[in-house]
Structure formats: C-alpha cells, structure tokens
N, C-alpha and C positions, 0 to 999 in steps of 0.2 A: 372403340368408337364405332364398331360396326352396326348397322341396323339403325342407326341415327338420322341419317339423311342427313349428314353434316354439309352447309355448307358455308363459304367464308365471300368475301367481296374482295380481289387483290387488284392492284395496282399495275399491271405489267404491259410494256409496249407489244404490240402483235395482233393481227386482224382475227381476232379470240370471238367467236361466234354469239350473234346476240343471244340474249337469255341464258349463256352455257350455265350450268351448274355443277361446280367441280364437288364430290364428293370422298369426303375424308374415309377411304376406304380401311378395313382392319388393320392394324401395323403392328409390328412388336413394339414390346413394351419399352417407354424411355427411361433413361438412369435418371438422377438428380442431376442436377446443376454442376454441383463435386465431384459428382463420381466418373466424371468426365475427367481422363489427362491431354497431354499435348497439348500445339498450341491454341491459345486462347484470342481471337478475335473483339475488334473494336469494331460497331457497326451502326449506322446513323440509319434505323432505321423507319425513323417517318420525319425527312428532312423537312424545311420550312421553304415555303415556295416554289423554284423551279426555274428551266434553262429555256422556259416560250414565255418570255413577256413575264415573269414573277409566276409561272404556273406549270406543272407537270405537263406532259402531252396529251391526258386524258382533259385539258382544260381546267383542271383543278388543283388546288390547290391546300396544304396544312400549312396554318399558323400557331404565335404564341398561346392561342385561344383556345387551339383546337384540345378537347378533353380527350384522350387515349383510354381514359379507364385503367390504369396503371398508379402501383407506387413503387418507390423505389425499391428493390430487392425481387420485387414479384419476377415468375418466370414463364416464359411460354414455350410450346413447339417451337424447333427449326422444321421448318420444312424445305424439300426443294420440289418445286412447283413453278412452272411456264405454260401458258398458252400451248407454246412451241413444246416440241419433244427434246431430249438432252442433245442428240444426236443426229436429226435431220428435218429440212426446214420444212420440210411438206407432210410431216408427223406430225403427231398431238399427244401431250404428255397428258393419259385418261385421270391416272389417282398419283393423287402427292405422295412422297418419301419422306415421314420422317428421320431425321438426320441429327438431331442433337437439339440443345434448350441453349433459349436466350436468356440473362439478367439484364431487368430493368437496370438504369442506375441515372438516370434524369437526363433535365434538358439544359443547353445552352442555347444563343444566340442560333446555332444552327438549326435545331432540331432535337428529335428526343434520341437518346443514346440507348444502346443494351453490349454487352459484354455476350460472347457467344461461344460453347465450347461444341465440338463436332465429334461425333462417332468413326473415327479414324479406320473403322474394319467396315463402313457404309461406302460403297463406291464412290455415289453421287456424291458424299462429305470428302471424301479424295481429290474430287474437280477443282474443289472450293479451297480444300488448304495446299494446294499444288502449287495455287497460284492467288489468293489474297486479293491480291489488287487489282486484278482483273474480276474480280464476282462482284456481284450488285444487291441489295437487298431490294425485298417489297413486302410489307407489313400485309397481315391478313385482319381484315376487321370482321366481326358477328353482323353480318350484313343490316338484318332488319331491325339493327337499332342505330345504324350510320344515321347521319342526319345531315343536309344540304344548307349551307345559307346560299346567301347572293351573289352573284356574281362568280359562282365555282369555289367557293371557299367552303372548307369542311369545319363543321362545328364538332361534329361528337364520331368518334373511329375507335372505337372499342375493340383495340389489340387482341386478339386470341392465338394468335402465331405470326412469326415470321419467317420468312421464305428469302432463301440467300441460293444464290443460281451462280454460275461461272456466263458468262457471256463472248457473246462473237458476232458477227456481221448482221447475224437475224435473230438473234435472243437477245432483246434488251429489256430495261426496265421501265416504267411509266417516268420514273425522275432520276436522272444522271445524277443526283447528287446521295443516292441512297449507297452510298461507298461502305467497301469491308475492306478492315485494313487488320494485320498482325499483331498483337500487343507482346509478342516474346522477346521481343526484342528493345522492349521499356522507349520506345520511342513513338509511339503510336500515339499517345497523349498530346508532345508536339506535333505530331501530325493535322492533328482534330483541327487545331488552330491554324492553320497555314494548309487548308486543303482549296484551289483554285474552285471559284465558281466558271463552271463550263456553263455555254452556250452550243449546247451540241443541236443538231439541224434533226428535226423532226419532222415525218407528213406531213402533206398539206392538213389532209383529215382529222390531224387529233388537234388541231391549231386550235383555240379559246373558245366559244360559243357556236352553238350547233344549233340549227330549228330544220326541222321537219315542214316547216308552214312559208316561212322566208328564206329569197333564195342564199346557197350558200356565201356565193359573192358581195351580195349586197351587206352579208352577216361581215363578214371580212373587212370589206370598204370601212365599213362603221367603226367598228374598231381598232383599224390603222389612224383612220380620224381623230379618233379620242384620245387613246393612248396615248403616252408621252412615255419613248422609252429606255426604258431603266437601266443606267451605266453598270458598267461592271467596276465593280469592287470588291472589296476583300469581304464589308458586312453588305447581306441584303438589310435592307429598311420594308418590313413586314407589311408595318402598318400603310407603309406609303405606296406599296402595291397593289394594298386590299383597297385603299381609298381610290386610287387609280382605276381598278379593275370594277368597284363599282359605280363611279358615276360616269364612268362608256358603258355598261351593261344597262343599268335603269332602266333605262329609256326604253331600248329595245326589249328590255324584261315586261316591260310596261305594256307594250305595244302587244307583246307573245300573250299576255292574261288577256287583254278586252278579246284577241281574236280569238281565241281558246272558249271564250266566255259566250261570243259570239254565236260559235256554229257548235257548243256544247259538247267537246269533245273528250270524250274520258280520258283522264289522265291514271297509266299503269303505272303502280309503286313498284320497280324492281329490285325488294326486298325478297329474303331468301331463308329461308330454315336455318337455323342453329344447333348445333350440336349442348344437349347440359343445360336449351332455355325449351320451356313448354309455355308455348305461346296459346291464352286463353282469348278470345276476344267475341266481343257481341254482334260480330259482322253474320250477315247469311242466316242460313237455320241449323244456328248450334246446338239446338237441340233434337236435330232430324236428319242426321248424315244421306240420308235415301233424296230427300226434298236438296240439300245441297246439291247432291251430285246431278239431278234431273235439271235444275237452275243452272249449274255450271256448261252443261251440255248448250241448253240453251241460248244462253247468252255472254260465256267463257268469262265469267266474274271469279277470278280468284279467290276474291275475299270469301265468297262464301264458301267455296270449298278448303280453303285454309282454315276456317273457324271451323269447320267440323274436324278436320287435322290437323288441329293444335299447330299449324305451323310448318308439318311436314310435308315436303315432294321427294318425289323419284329422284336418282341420280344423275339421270340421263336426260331431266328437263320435264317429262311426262307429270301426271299426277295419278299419284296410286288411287284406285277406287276408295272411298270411305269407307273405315275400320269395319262396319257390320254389313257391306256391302262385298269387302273383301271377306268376310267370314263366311258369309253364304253362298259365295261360288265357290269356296274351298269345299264345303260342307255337300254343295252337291256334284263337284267332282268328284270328291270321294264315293259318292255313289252310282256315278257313270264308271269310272275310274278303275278296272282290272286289276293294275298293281296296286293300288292304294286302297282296296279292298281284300285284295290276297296279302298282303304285308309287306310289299318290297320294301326296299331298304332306302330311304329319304335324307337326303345328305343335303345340306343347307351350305353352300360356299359365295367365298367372293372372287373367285379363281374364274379362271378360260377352261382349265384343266384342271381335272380332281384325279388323284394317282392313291388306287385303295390298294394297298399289299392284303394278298391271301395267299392260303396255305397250298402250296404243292406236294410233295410226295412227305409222305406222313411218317412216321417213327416208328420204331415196334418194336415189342419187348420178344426175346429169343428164351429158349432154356438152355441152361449151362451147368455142364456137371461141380461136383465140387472142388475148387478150388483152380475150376476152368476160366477161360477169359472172357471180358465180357465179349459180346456182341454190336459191333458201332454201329450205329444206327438215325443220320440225322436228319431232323426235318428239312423242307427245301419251301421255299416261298420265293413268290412272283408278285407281278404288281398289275392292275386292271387300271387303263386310263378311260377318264369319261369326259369325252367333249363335251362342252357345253355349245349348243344350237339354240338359235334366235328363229324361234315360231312367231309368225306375225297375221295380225287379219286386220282389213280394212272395211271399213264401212260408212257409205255416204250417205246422208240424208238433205233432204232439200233446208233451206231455210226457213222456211215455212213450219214444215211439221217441228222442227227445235224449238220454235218459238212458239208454235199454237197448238204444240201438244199438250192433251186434256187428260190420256188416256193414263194406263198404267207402264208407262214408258221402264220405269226404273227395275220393276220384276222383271218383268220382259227380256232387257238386257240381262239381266241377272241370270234368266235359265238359258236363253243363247250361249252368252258368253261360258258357262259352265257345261251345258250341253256340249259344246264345239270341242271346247279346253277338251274334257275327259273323252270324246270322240279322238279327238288327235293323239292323244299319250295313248288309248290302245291302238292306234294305227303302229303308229312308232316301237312302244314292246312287244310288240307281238312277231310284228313283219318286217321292222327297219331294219336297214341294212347296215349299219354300221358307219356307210361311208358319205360325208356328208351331213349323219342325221343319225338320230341314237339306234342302237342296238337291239332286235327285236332277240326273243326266247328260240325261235326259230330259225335264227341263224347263228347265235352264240351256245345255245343248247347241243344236245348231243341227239343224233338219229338213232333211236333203239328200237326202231322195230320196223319192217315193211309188213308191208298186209300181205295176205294172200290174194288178196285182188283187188282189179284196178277199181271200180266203183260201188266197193261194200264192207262192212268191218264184220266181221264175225266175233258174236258172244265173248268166247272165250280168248281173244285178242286183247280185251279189255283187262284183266288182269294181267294177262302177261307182260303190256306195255307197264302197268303199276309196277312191275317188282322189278323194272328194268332199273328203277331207282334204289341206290344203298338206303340202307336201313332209316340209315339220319336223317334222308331227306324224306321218308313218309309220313312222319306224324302232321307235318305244314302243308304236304302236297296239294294243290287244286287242280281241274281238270280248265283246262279252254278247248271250246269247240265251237264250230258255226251253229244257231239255232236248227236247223236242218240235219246238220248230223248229229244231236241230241235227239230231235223229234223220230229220228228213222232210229235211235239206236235204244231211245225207248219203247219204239213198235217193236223191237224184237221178240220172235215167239218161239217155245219150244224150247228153247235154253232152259240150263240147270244151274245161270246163276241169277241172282237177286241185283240186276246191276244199278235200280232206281231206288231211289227210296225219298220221298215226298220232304219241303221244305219244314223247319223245326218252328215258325211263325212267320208270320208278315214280314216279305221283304227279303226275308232270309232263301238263298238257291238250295236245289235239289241241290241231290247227293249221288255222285258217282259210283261205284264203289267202296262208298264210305266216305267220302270226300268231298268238298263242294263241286258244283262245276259252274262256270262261267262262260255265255254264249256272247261270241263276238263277231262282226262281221269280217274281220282281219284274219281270222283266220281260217285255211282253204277249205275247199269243197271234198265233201268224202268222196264225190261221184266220179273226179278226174285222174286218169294216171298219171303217177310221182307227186300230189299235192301233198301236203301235210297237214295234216285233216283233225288230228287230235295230238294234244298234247298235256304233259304232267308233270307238277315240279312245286320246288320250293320259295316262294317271290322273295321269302328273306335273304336268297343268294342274285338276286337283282338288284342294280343300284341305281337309282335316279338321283341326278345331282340338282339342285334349282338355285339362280342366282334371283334372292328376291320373290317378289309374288308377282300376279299380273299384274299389267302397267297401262293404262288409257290417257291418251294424249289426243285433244282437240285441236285441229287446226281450219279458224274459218278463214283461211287466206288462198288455200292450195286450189281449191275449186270454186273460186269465188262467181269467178267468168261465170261458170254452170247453175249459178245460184244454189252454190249446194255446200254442206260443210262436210270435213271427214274428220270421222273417230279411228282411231289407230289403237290397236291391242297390241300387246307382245310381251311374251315371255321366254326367259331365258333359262335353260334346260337341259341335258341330256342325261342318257341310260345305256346302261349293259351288263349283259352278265356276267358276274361274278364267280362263277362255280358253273362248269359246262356241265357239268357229272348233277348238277339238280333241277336239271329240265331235260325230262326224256319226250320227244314227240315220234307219232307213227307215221311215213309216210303210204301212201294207195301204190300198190306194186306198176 
C-alpha cells in the first residue's frame, strides 16, 4: 500500500488533531481470513447509535440505513490504530499496524457484525487477545465517499478496515458499544444478545451539534430543550432517535444555512484520499497541473488542486506539488545536484532509519600444495545506518501578491525550490557532519593525501591523490573541488601532465585526470592550512535515503495578523558513506 497516500476516516475518542491524515504506511503482507489460527473473535463493528443521547461522542451517529458497502463473507484489514499512541497519553500512534482480517457476516438489531482472527506473533494483536473484553473496535471508512445526512446520522460508510485497540483511561473509542468479545468459547453468540447498553460520560466537546457561528451554550440549551431522553433498555429504537435527533436539529440546521448563506462562507469538504480509488473530477484546472498549483497558492482551494491529483495528499496533511511540477524540480535537481549527477546510490524508504549491510574485510583464495589444506578465509560485513533528516524552508508572501499575481509565479517557485533543494544536498554530502544531519564525503571518506603545502596543490599531487583509490573504485570516480581551485589548478604551467581536458558537449564537466570534476562551494579552499580542498571517489558507495518527495503546505492562518500567508517546504532525507576506502580527499598541509 505504500506510495498510495492512503487514507481512511475512523471513529476514535481523543483530541486527534484537526485535518490529521493517517497514512496507511508499507506493511507485510496479510494471510487470508483461514490461514489465520487461535482464537477467533466476535466484534460489533459499526454499532447502531450511541451512549450521548442515541449518538457516538463525535455527535454521530450509524443506523439501520446506513450502507457499509459490504456483503456477507467479504473481508477487510484489522488494523490497530488510535489518535493516542499504544503506550503513552502524550504520544501519537504516526502509521497503523496491521494485525489480522475481519469477516463480514451481517447485521442485527445492534449493528453490523464481523468475525476477526489476529496474528498472534503481532505484539499489538497480543494487547487484544490477552484480554477481549477490554479492546474496542472502530470501523475505518474510504473517506471521500462517507456521506452526511441530518442531524449526525450517517448514510453511506464504506468499510475498508477495521481497527480493534485494547483500551484504558485515555484510549477510548468514538462509541462504547463497538465491543470485542471471544467466540472460543461457543458463548459469544449469547453474548451478542444480552450485551448492556452503557451510558458511559463523555466530554463536554464531543456532546451533539457543534457551530463555529453559534455560541456553544446556546447550541446545548437548544438541544436539551428538544430532546426527550432516551431510556435505557435492552433494544435501542433507531428510528425513534433519528426522528428525535432531527426535529431538535432542523431548526438550528436551518438557522446555520441562511447564516452561512448570508455572509458566503466557503464551506471545506474534509474528505480525504483513498487507497485502490483514482479520483477523476472536473474541479480546478484538470488539465494544467502548473495553473492548479498557482490558484491553490492563491486562494488554498482544494478542489482544484485535488483534480489535478486525482485525489492524492501527503501523509503528513501538506499537498505534494502536482505530478509535472514535482517532475521538474527533480529534473532540475538532478542538475544542481552532485550526487545525483555523480550516481550515488538513491534509496526510497518509509523508515526513520535505513540499515544498508556492506562488505568488510574480503575473502581470498591462497595456494595449496597437493593434497594440502585449504586455507579458511571468511568474508566479514557490517551494517551503514542512515538517518533520515527533516530539511525545511519557509516562505511568506503578502496577501496581496497570492491573489494579484500576474507574473510567472509557478516557474519561479519551480527553479527556487529546485535551485535551493540541490544547493542543500551538496552542502550536506560533501561537508555534513553526520550528527544531526547527513553525512558528508569528507568526513565519512578516508584522508589520502596532505599536500606539500599550505596554500597550493602541485601537478603531480593530482594523480597521486587518484591512485590513492583501489582499483574498483576508479572506473566511477569523480573529482569535487571549489571553482577556484579548478581555475588555479587549470593555470598550472610547466607540468608534464595533461590534467584538463575540455567538456565532451553541452552541459557536460571537464575532466580531471580522466574523470569528470564537479565545482562546489562546500567544498574548502586550497589556499588554507589543514582545508580539504580536493577530493575523489566513487558516488555509487554513497547512500542517500528519501522518505517521499518534496512536500508544500499552505497556511493562510499563521500570519494572518501581518496580512501575509506562508508556504512551507520540506523534505525528508539523509546520506552517508557507504564504503570509506572510495572517497579519497587531499587535505593543504
């Protein structure tokens, strides 16, 4: 599921961040339904009502009505998935675990049911069968084809998973009646029928109807007025809480359109990507990804940026730049771009930490007389970690120019943001330090040579620094150096060797020694003592890890006061060397 942008709409009590968007990050792969043993759970996973007045603590509500997009037999993800983290209240649980597959197998008077088997060697599926009747469910829907009626009732919740958590004082679930109970024990079934409707005490804040326009109390008042409410007994009466729940809403639903209506207030769909759906639509300019993105800037219209992305956002809430917007700032990092012009090695994860194993001390064949023993001889291997680092840039613009710009706003951003991007990745391989922040050549490489002096390279240094590298690593080698000590070390005169030799067409760098070279500003000055001033190596023993591509997120809210909006870039990254022994640099004595 990775690369998807997956995300779902769940149901779960806990002050879960507006807009979040959980992202169904890579997992292994799930068994079938069967091929699941132990026990087997009975789970009410999108119950009918609720323990606040006939409704969940989100203010909403499933009925008889409501369509799941299910039939009986069908199966989906378990996931376990909260707001909250498994293990502490002031955590945040980033990407769901799945954990094992649900079966449909219908509804009764409660709600709709599924049968659930768990992956008993999944920790988090260990929480859950340890103890049954303490875990909770909460159905996952395909968001952006949820659909709202009146008064908090759900018409259409199109099941894609379900998410079964263990619970305690601060993980709970959106509706206390979404119970997991054990079926090994052939009693689970009487269970179903005899399970108590709780009335469990919920926030103030998730209590029925919410406006932004009216104040909360008076929303309240209103609704303790209307309501008449609903005894406890063994059946809820559906219908007669929906009919309840809407003729106290009306009115003040009434009252929320003319004012809305009024002062023309955009109302935001917070519908959300899907995983396996390719959402096509005629919003924006679907057929000008560049025009989208410049409009979105402008005036943070979703829609139109969604129609050029089928649908798709970032993980993290942002919106990725549009597909040929995102191709040509790759295209011209690659050309500001050092290692991605020299070949390093480009690792795509969804990881914190990428752990590459290489080869350490090498094997060798010996000679042995006849009928002599062999010679043991084993290879030995180690492992390269490479953090991943969150590079970020910001940038504000008035409100003004977002709206009444004319100009060529969208290339613009395109060669900045590209310019900077590839400015930054050779700051970082060349000179980073490792700690903190990725790994530059020049400090993970090996020192093969000092100069003979403090502020000049002589001729015949220049090959000698080359053959400082094994054999393997010359055919790839490139040189980096500051333009300064290329230009001084192509005035060289009097020498007996041939150290330049002119680019092979447009675009394409001189040649070192044989070899390209690459002039950077990262790396040091020949004219300093102890700088390291040149250097030569193989980029395919450099690894750069990326999580994702660049990522632009709009906020006109942060700087409003200043009448200004900010655009926020960031991308997630790091590098290091691979192989110390194929990057040999000279430093000035």
């Amino acid at each position: 599921m990775e690369g998807n942008n997956n995300t779902f709409r769940f149901k779960i009590l806990g002050e879960v961040k507006t807009g979040m968007r959980v992202s169904l990050a890579k997992a292994k792969s799930l068994k079938q339904y069967d091929e699941y043993a132990g026990i087997e759970l009975r789970v009410l996973g999108v119950p009918f009502g609720g323990p606040v007045e006939g409704r969940d603590a989100d203010g909403e509500a499933f009925t008889s009505k409501t369509d799941i997009w299910l039939n009986v037999g069908d199966t989906v993800p378990v996931t376990y998935i909260h707001g909250f983290g498994p293990d502490e209240p002031d955590g945040w649980q980033e990407t769901p675990v799945a954990i094992g597959k649900a079966k449909y197998t219908g509804q009764d008077e409660r709600g709709h049911w599924f049968d659930v088997r768990l992956d008993e060697n999944e920790p988090l599926a260990k929480r859950v069968l340890d103890n049954p009747d303490g875990a909770r469910a909460s159905s996952g829907a395909v968001s952006h084809l949820v659909r709202m009626e009146r008064g908090g009732l759900i018409g259409v919740w199109p099941v894609g998973e379900l998410a079964v958590f263990d619970t305690n004082e601060w993980r709970q679930p959106a509706n206390e009646y979404a119970v997991v109970m054990a079926k090994s024990d052939g009693k689970a079934e009487d269970a179903a029928e005899t399970i108590e409707v709780k009335t469990a005490p919920v926030p103030e804040e998730a209590i029925a109807v919410k406006s932004n326009i009216m104040g909360k109390q008076k929303m309240e008042d209103e609704i303790k007025k209307e309501v008449t409410p609903v005894p406890e007994k063994d059946e809820v009466d559906i219908k007669q809480i929906a009919d309840m729940v809407l003729s106290a809403v009306q009115p003040l639903a009434d009252e929320l359109a003319e004012i809305k209506k009024a002062i023309n207030e955009p109302v935001e769909a917070k519908s959300l990507p899907v995983f396996n759906v390719k959402k096509v639509t005629d919003l924006g300019f679907s057929g000008d990804a560049r025009k989208s993105f410049v409009h979105w800037i402008k005036t943070g219209d979703e829609g139109a940026v969604k129609a050029a992305l089928q649908g798709q956002t970032d993980t993290e809430g942002g919106y990725l730049v549009p597909d040929d917007f995102y191709a040509e700032i790759i295209s011209k990092v690659n050309e500001i771009s050092i290692p991605r012009k020299a070949g390093a090695r480009i690792i795509q994860t969804s990881r914190d930490v990428v752990k590459v194993p290489v080869e350490g001390t090498q094997a060798s064949f010996t000679i042995a007389a006849e009928e002599g023993s062999y010679s043991e001889s084993e290879p030995q291997f180690s492992q390269v970690s490479i953090t991943i680092h969150k590079a970020t840039m910001l940038i504000k613009m008035s409100e003004e120019l977002a709206a009444d710009n004319a100009t060529n706003l969208d290339s613009w951003l395109v060669k900045m943001a590209s310019e900077r991007l590839g400015v930054h990745e050779n700051d970082m391989v060349l000179s980073g330090s490792g700690s903190s922040e990725p790994q530059g050549i020049l400090v993970g490489g090996t020192a093969g040579l000092t100069f003979d002096d403090t502020n000049t390279i002589a001729a015949g240094e220049i090959p000698e620094l080359f053959y400082k590298l094994a054999e393997q690593y010359m055919p790839n080698a490139v040189w980096t150096l500051q333009s300064a000590t290329m230009g001084y070390l192509m005035g060289l005169t009097g020498n007996q060797f041939q150290l330049f030799s002119p680019p092979a067409g447009p675009g394409s760098p001189w040649n070192l020694w044989g070899r390209p070279a690459y002039p950077s500003a990262y790396m040091e000055a020949y004219s300093t003592t102890a700088k390291k001033s040149l250097a030569v190596g193989d980029w395919n023993f450099y690894g750069m890890a990326e999580r994702a591509g660049l990522v632009v997120s709009r906020n006109p809210y942060l700087y409003q006061a200043n009448g200004q909006i900010g655009l926020f870039f960031h991308k997630r990254w790091g590098g290091a060397v691979l192989q110390a022994a194929a990057f040999q640099y000279g430093t000035q004595a």
